[in-house]
Structures are given as structure tokens and as C-alpha cells.
N, C-alpha and C positions, 0 to 999 in steps of 0.2 A: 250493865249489859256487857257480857262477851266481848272485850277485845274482837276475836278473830270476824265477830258477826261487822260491827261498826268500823274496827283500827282504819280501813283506808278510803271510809269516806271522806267525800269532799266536804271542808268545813268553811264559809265565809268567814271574813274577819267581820265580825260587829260586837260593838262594846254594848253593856246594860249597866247603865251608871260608870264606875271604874271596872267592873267584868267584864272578861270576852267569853261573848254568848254562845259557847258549843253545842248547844241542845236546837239542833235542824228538826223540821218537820218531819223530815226523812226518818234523824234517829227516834222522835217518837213514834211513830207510825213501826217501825221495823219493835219497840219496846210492846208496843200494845199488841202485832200480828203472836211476839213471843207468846206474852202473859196469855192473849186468850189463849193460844196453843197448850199452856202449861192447865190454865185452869176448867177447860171444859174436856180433857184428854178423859179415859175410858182408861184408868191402869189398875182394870182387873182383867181385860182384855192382855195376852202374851205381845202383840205387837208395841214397840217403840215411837219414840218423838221423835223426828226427823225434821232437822232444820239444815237447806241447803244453800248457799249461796255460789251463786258464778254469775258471767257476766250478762246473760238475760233479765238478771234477779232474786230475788229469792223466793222462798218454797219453804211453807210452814204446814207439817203435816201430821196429826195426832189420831190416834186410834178410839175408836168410838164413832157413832153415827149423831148426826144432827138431832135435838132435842125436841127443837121448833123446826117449823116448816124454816122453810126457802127465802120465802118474802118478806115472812118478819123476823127475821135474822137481820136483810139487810134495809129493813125500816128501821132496824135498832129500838134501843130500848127497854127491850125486855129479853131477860136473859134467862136462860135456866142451867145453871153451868150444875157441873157433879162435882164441883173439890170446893162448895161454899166456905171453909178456912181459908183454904187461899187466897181463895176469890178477897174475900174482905181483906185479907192482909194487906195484897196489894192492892183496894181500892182507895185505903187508910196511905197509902207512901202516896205523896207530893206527884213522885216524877213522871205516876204513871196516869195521875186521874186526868179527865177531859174525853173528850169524843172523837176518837178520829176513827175514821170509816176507814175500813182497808179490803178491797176488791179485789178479786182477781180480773182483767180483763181479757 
């Protein structure tokens, strides 16, 4: 993940065996808001991915309209993304699989 997205997050010091566990729930959570951003984008559509960060938060915004309704998007589970290569690429890497919900509220 992007230095500039992560570099100044806060990291607790916790060991895992002899490793010091950098991977916060934070930075997962900011890895997966990416990845869906990357792989249900619409890039035959002219508009851009826009990923913004300051100190409200951040803002992960891709061109294309919702697939699924509303509700079952955020009951999860069922996905219908448009870049299914990606999609599996990254479901296949370690750092990004698991379920974390990510809301706007």
C-alpha cells in the first residue's frame, strides 16, 4: 500500500512471536476500502479514482454506479465487481483477504 496513504499512521508497538506487528486494523481496512475501489471501478467510463486523505479521513471514490442495490452491498457477501482478474488476483494475496466492513457514516 502507498506510503503517502498509510506513512503517518499511528502504529502500536506489539510483537507476533519475534515480529513487530505493523498491520493495524486501520491499515487493513484503508487496504480493502482501496482494493474494492480498484476492482469494482467502471474504466470505460472517462472519469478517474480518486483517493483522498486529510485529517477528517479519507475518501475512496471510483467511477461507475452500484451493481447491487444498497442493502446487499452492506450485508456483504455477494459481490458483482466488473475487473473479475483483479478481483481474484487480489483475493489469492494473503494481506488483503478477510472481511472488514467499511461504512461511511
Amino acid at each position: 500500500m502507498s506510503r503517502k496513504l498509510v506513512g503517518d499512521l499511528k502504529v502500536p508497538f506489539v510483537l507476533k512471536g519475534n515480529f513487530r506487528q505493523d498491520d493495524t486494523s486501520l491499515h487493513r481496512a484503508l487496504r480493502e476500502a482501496l482494493v474494492n475501489t480498484l476492482v469494482h471501478a467502471d474504466y470505460t467510463d472517462r472519469a478517474s479514482i480518486l483517493v483522498v486523505k486529510d485529517p477528517a479521513g479519507f475518501v475512496f471514490r471510483n467511477p461507475g454506479v452500484m451493481r447491487v442495490p444498497a442493502e446487499q452491498a452492506l450485508r456483504g457477501g455477494e459481490s458483482d465487481c466488473r475487473n473479475r482478474t483483479l478481483h481474484k488476483s487480489q483475493m489469492n494475496d494473503d494481506s488483503v483477504k478477510g472481511k472488514i466492513c467499511v461504512m461511511r457514516g
